[in-house]
Structure formats: C-alpha cells, structure tokens
C-alpha positions in Angstrom: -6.6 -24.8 -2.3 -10.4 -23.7 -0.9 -10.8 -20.3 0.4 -12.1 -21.1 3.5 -8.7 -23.3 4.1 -6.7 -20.4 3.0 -9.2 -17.8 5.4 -8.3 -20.6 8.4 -4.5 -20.6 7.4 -3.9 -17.0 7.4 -6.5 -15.4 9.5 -4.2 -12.6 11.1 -3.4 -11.1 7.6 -7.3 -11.6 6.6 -7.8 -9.8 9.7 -5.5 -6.9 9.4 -6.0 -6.5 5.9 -9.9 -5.7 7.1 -8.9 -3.8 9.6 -6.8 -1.4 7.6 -9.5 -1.1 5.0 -12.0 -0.7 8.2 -10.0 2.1 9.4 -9.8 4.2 5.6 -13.1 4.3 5.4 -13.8 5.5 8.8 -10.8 8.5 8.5 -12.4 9.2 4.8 -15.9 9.4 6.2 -15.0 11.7 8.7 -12.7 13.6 6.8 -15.5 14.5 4.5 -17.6 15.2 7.5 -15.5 17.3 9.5 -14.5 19.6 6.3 -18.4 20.0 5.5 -18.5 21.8 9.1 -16.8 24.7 9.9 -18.3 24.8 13.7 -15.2 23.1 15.6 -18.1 22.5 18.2 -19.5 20.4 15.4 -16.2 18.9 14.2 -15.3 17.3 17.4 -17.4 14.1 18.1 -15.8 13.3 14.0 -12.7 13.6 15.4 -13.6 11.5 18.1 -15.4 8.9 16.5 -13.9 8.6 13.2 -10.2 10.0 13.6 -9.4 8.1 16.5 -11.5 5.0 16.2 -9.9 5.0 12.1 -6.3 5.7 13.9 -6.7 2.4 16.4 -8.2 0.3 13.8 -5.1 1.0 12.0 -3.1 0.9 14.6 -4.5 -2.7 15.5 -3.7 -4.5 11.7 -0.4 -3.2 11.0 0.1 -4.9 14.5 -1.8 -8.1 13.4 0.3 -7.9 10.4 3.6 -7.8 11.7 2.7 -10.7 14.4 2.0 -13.2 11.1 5.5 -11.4 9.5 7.0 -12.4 13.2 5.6 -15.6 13.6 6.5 -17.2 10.4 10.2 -15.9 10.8 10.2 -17.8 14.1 8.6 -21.3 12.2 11.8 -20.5 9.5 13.9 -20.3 12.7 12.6 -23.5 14.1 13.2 -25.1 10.9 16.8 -24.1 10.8 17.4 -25.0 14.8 16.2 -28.5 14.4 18.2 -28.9 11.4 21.1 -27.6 13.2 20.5 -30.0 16.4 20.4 -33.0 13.5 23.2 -32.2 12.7 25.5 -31.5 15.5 24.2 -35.3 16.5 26.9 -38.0 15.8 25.7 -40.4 12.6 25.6 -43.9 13.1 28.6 -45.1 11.1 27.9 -45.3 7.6 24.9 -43.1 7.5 24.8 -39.9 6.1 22.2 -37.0 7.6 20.6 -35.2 5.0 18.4 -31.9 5.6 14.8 -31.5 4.5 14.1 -29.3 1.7 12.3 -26.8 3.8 15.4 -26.0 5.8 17.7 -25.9 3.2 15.3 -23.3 1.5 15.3 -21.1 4.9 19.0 -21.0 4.8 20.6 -17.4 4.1 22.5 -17.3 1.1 26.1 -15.3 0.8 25.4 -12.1 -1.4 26.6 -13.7 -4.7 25.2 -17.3 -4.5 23.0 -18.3 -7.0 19.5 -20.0 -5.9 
C-alpha cells in the first residue's frame, strides 16, 4: 500500500503522532532554556511559550489519538449491529444467513476460546 494512501487513511494518528513529537521538542527546548537562566524574570516568557504551548500541543494529539481509537471501536460496533439486525430478520425458507468475515472477527471471544 502507497504512503500517501496510508497518510489519507489514518491522518488523525499521523497528526497526533506530530503533534506529540511537536510538543517534546518545544518542552525540551525550553527546558534547556529556562534552566540556563536563573532570572525568573527571564524564565517566564519560556514558560509561556514553550511549557504551555508544548503542554496544549500535547494535550491536542493524545486527543486526536483517542478520537481514531474511538472511532474505529464505533466502525467494529457498526459491524456487529448490522450483523445482529441480519440476523434477527426471518430467512426465506431454505436459506441460511451467514456473517461476513469482518464481523465475525469483531466478535468478543469468552476468556478461554481459542482464535
């Protein structure tokens, strides 16, 4: 699969991965910037720029992260619904429904079943 397919497909996790590594550069740069001062009229506008600009870039890719986590539970739990609704319909007689792969995949598994 291309990159650029694979950048379009999971662009929230491409996006919070930067923003995380975004956000430890900006906290290590002015980390080693505030401890080379020992003015704290000097440390200030570090703290201001880097510590809290590091801490909301942070802030914003675990939260991009955890929407992708979110929204592929809910695609797993659409799966699973519409397997659910084919199933609760009646069968014509002598047909037999049968579930796609996928949702038989996203089905939990007792604790001692085997894959």
């Amino acid at each position: 699969m291309p990159v650029s397919r694979l950048l379009k497909l999971f662009w929230d996790r491409v996006a919070a991965v930067v923003c995380v590594a975004i956000a430890a550069v900006m906290l290590i740069v002015g980390w080693v910037q505030i401890s080379a001062s020992s003015d704290a009229g000097e440390q200030i506008p570090y703290i201001m720029s880097s510590g809290i600009g590091g801490l909301f870039l942070l802030w914003i890719g675990t939260t991009l992260w955890l929407s992708a986590d979110l929204r592929d539970e809910w695609r797993k739990l659409d799966v699973i619904d519409e397997s659910l609704r084919r199933l609760a319909e009646p069968a014509p007689e002598g047909e037999t429904i049968s579930l796609p792969d996928e949702a038989v995949s996203a089905l939990p598994r007792p604790a001692g079943a085997r894959q």
